[in-house]
C-alpha positions as CSV (number, residue, x, y, z in Angstrom):
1,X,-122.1,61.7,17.1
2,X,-125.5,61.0,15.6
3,X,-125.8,62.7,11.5
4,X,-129.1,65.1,13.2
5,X,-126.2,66.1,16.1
6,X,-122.9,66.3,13.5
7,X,-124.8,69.2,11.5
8,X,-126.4,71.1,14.9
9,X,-122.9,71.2,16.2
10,X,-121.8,72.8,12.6
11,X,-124.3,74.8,12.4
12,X,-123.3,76.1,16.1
13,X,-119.8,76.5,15.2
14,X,-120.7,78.3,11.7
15,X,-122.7,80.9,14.1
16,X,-120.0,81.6,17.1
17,X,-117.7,83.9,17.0
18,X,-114.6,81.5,18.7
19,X,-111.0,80.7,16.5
20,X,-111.1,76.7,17.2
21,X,-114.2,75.1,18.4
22,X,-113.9,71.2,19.5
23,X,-117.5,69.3,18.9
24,X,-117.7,66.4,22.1
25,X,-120.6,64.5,23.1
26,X,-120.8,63.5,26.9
27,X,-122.7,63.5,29.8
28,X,-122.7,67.0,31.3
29,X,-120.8,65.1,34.6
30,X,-118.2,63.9,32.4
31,X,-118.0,67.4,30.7
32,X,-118.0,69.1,34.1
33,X,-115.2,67.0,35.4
34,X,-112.3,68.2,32.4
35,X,-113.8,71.8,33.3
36,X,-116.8,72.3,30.6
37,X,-119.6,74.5,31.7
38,X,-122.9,74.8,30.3
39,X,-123.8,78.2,29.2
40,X,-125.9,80.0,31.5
41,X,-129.3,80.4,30.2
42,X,-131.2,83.9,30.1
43,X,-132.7,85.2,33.1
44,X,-135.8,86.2,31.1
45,X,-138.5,84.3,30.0
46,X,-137.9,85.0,26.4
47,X,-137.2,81.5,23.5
48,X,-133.6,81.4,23.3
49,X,-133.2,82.0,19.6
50,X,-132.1,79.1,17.8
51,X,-130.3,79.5,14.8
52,X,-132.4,78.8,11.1
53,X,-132.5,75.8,10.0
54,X,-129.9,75.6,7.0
55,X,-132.2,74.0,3.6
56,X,-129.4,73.8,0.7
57,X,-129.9,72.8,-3.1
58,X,-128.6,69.0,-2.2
59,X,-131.5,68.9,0.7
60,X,-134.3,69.5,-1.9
61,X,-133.3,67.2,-4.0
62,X,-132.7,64.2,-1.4
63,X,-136.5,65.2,-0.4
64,X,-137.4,64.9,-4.0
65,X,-135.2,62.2,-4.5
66,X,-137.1,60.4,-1.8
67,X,-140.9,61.5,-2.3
68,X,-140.2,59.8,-5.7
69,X,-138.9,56.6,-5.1
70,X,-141.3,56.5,-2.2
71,X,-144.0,56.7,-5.3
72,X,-142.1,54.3,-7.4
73,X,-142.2,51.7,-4.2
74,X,-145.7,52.0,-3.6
75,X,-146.9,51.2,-7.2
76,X,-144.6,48.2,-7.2
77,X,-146.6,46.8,-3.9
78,X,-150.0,47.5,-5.0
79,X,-149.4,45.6,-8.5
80,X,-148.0,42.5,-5.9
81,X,-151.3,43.1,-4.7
82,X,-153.2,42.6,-7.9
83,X,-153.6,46.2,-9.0
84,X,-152.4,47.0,-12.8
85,X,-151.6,43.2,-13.8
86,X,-151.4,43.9,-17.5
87,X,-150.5,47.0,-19.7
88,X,-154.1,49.0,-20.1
89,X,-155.6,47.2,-16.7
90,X,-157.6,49.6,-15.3
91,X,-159.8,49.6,-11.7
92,X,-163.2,51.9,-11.3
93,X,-162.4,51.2,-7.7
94,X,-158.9,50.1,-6.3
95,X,-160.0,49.6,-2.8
96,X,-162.4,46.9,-4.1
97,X,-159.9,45.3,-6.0
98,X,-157.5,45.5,-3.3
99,X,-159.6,43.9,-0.8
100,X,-159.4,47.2,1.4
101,X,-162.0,47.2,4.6
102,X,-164.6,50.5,4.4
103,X,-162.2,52.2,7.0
104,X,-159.0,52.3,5.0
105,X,-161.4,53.9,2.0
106,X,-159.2,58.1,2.7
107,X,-156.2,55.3,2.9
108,X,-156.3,54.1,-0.5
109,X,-157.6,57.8,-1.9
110,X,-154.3,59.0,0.1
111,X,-152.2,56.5,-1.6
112,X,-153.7,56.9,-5.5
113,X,-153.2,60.6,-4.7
114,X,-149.3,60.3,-4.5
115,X,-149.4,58.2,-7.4
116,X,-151.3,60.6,-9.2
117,X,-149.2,63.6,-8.3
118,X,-145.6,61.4,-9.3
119,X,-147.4,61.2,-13.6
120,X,-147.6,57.0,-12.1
121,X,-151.1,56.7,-12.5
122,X,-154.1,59.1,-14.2
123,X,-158.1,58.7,-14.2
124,X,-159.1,58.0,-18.0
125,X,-162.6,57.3,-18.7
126,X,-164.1,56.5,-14.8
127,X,-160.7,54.3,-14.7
128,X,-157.4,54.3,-12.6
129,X,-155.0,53.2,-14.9
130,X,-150.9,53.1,-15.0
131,X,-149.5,56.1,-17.1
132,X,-146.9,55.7,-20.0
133,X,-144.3,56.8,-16.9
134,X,-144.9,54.1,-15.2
135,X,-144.4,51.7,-18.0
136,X,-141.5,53.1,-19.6
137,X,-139.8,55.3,-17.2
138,X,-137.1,53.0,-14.7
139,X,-137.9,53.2,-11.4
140,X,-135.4,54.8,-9.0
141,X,-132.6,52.6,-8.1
142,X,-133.7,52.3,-4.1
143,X,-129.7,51.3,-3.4
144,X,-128.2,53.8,-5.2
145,X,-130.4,56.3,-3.5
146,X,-129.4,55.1,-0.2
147,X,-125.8,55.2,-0.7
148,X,-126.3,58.4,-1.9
149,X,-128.6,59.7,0.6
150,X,-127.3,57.8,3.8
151,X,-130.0,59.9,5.9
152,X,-132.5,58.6,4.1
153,X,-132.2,55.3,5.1
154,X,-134.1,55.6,8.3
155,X,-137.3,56.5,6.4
156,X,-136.9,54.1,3.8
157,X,-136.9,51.5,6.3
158,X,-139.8,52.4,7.1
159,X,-141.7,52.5,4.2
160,X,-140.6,49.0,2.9
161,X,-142.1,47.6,6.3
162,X,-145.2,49.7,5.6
163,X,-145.2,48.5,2.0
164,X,-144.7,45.2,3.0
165,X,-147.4,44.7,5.6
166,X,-149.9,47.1,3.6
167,X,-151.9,44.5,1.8
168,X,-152.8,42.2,5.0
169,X,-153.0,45.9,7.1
170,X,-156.0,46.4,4.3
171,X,-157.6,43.4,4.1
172,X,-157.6,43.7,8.2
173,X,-155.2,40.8,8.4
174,X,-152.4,42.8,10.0
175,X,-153.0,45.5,12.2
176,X,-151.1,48.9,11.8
177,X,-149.3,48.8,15.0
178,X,-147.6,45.8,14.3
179,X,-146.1,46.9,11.3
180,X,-144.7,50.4,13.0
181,X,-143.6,48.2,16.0
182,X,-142.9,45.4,15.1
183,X,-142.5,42.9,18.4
184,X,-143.8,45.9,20.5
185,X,-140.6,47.2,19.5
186,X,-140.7,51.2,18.8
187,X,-136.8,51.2,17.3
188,X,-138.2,51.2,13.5
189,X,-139.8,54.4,14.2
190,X,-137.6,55.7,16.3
191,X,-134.5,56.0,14.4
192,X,-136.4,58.1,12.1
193,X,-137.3,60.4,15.3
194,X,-133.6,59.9,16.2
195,X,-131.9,60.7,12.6
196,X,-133.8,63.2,11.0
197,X,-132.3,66.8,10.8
198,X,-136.1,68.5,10.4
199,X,-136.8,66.3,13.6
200,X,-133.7,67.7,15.6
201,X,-134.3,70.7,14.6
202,X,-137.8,71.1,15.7
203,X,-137.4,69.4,18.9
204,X,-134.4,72.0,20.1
205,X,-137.1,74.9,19.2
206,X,-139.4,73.0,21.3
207,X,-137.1,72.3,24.1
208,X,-136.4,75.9,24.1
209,X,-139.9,76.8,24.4
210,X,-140.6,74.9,26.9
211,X,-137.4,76.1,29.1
212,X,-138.8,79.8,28.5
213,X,-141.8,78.9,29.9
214,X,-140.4,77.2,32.7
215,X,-137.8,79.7,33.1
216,X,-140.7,82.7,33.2
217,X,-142.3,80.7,35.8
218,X,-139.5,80.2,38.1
219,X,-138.9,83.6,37.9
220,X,-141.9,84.8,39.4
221,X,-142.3,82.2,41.4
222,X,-139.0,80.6,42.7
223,X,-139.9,78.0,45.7
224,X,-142.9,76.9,43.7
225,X,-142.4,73.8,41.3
226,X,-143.0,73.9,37.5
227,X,-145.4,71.5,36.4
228,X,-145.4,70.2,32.8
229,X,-147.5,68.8,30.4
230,X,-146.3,66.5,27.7
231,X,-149.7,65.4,25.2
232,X,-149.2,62.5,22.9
233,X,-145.5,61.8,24.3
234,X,-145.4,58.4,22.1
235,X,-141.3,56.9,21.2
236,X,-140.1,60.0,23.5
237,X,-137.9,61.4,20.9
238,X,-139.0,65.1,21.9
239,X,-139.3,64.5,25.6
240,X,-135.8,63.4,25.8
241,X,-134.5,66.8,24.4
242,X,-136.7,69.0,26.6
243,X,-135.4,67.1,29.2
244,X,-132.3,67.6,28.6
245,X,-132.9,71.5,28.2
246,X,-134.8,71.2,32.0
247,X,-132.0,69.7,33.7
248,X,-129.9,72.3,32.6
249,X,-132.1,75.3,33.9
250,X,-132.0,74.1,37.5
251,X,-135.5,74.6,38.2
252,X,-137.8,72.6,40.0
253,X,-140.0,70.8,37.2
254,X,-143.0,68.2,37.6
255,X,-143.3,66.2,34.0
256,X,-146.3,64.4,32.9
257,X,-145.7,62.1,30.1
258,X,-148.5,61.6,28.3
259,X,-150.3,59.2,25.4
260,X,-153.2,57.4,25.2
261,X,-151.0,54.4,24.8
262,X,-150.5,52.2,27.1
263,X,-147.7,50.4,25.8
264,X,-145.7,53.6,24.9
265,X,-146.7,54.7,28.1
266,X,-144.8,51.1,29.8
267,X,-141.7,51.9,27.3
268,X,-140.9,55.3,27.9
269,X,-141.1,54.4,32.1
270,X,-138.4,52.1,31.3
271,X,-136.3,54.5,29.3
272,X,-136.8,57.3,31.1
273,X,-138.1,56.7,34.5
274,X,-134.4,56.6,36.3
275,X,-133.6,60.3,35.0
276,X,-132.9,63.4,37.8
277,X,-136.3,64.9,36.6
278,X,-139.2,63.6,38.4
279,X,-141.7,62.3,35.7
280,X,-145.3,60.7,35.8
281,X,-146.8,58.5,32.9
282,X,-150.4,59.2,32.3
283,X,-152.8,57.9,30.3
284,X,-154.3,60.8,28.5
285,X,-157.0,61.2,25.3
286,X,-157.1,64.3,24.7
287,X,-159.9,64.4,22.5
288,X,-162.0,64.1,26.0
289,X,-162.1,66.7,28.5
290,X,-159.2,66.0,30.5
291,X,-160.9,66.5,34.2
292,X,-162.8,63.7,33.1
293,X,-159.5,61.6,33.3
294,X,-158.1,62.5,36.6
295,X,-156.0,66.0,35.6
296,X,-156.7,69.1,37.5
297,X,-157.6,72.3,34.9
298,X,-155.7,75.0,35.3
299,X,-152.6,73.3,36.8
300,X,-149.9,73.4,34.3
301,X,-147.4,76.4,33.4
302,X,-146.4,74.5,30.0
303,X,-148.0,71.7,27.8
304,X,-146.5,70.8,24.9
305,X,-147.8,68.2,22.0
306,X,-145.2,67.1,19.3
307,X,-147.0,66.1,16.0
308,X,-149.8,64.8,17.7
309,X,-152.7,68.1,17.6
310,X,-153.5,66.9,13.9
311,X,-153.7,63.2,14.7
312,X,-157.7,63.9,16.6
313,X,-161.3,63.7,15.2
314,X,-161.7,67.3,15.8
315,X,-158.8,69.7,16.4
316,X,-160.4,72.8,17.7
317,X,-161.7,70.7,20.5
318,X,-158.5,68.8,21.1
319,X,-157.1,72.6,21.3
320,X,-159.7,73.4,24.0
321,X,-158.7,70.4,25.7
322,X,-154.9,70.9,25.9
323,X,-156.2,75.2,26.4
324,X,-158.3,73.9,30.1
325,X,-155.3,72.4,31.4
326,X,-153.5,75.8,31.1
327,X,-152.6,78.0,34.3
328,X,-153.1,81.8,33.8
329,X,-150.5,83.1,31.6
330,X,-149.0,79.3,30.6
331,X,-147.8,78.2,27.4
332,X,-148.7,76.1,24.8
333,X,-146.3,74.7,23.0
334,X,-147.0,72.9,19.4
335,X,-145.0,71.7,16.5
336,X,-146.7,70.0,13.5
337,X,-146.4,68.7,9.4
338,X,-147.3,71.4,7.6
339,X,-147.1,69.7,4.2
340,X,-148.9,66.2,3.2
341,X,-145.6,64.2,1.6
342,X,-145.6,60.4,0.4
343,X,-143.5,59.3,3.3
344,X,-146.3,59.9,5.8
345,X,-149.2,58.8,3.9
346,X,-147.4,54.9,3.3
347,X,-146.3,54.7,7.3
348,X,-148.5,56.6,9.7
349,X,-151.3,56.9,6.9
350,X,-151.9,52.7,8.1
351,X,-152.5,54.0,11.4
352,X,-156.5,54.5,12.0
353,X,-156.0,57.4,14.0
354,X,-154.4,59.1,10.5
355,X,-157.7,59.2,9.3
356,X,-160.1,59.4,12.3
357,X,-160.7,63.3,11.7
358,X,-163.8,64.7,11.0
359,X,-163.3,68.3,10.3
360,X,-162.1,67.3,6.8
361,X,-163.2,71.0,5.5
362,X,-159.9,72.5,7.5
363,X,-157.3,69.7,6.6
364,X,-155.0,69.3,3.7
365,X,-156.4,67.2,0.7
366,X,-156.3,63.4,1.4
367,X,-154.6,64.2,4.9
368,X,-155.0,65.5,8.6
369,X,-152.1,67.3,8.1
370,X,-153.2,71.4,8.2
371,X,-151.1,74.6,6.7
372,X,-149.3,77.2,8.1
373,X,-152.6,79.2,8.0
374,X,-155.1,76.7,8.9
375,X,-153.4,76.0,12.1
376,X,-153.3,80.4,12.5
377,X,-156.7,80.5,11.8
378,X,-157.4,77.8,14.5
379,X,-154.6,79.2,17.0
380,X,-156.0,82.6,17.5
């Protein structure tokens, strides 16, 4: 049992009302065959309620723990990379002196901008220079924090391949992808998909969603097939938990995997292709109308885009987009960053589509990432 699973199942047990619980992981067959049953689920098309997502004292500070030596990490590569040679060094523009291509210019302002915020760096006199913090202060022992904070490890990962590759990835050496995937292979990223306790935790509200909607549909409709939408499916960390919630409803579901990307699209057919849920992979942009691309408006009961609404040149359109593809009375299903942190700015802020938005006036500073009440404002 997976450290994302170990604390649902707690957290599960902590909220039942049962003298002795036993926590197993199995295929439902296996389960089924020593007499285990899943739980019936609601009749109505209500969310299932699932249960708040526990954030104690030690979970803030692993978060701060690892924001900083996320900071500490990144000043260490750019002075590899010639920034800051000598005590008093200062730039009037580190993207020149980093050799970074026009289109990583929000990049580098991204990356000065956690520097900035972590007392590592400060503008003095038109110049970027390294505080006395940086100088005297020890950087985080990266080990220490690890043993410490063994969840951590999947992100740090990460980040010291993003670090690694990030001078060649600006100087257009080294493309993005090929540090996130390295090989073509998407198990960097995905154990941090896989691992992460926010990550579980979202996709189960998600996957509960979507079951409601399908659920509501089914309802009304019971010969008729449910058809979903999944926009910007990518590593298939959320699909496979929706799934999972599907196969337990009983009802007769269409999927569409979606992403723009091709490869993503060739590795999730071989992951996921075999299951009991009939699925399609589709290429899909859906920052263009999507009739355009061979999807019929209208024809969906439930579209869902994990992390992906931000990641577009202009999200109200994007919105419309995902909106058209809507039957009457459908769902839309979203779940998003709400805060900019380090770790996301050093690994997916390499990633050109990080940056391609142009409605900068409704994003966070030095991110695509929007608020609680930016995406409100844009939702209603």
């Amino acid at each position: 049992i997976a450290t994302a699973d170990g604390v649902e199942a707690g957290e599960r047990m902590i909220a039942c009302a049962e003298p002795q619980v036993v926590a197993v992981r199995a295929d439902p067959d296996v389960l089924a065959s020593v007499g285990v049953r899943a739980p019936a689920r609601p009749a109505t098309g209500a969310a299932v309620p699932v249960p708040p997502l526990v954030v104690t004292d030690q979970d803030e500070r692993e978060h701060r723990a690892g924001e900083d030596l996320i900071a500490h990490l990144l000043l260490r590569a750019l002075r590899r990379a010639g920034l800051f040679p000598s005590p008093g060094a200062g730039h009037a523009d580190p993207g020149h002196d980093l050799g970074a291509l026009p289109k990583y210019r929000r990049l580098v302002g991204g990356l000065v901008g956690i520097l900035i915020r972590h007392g590592l760096v400060a503008w003095r006199e038109g110049l970027l220079v390294a505080t006395d913090r940086a100088s005297d202060a020890p950087a985080p022992d990266g080990e220490r924090l690890r043993a410490r904070y063994p969840d951590l490890a999947p992100r740090l990962d990460l980040v010291d391949a993003c670090l690694a590759g990030l001078p060649r990835v600006l100087g257009g050496e080294l493309s993005a992808p090929e540090v996130l995937f390295p090989g073509g292979s998407t198990e960097l990223l995905g154990r941090v998909y896989r691992t992460e306790r926010l990550a579980a935790y979202c996709n189960r509200i998600v996957a509960e969603q979507v079951a409601a909607g399908v659920h509501e549909r089914a309802r009304a409709h019971p010969e008729a097939e449910v058809r979903v939408l999944e926009i910007g499916a990518g590593t298939g960390s959320t699909t496979e938990v929706v799934l999972e919630h599907l196969r337990e409803s009983g009802a007769r579901v269409r999927y569409d995997f979606s992403d723009v990307s091709e490869a993503f699209l060739r590795q999730a057919q071989r992951t996921l292709g075999t299951g009991p849920t009939p699925i399609r992979f589709r290429r899909l942009d859906i920052e263009r109308p999507a009739a355009a691309q061979g999807f019929t408006p209208g024809s969906y009961q439930v579209v869902l885009a994990g992390n992906v609404m931000h990641a577009v040149r202009d999200v109200a359109a994007a919105l419309d987009h995902a909106g058209a593809l809507l039957a009457p009375g459908g769902r839309l299903v979203l779940t998003e960053v709400t805060q900019a942190q380090a770790f996301h700015t050093v690994t997916f802020g390499l990633l050109d589509g990080w940056w391609r938005h142009e409605d900068g006036t409704g994003r966070l500073e030095s991110s695509p990432l929007l608020s609680v009440s930016m995406w409100r404002h844009r939702l209603e």
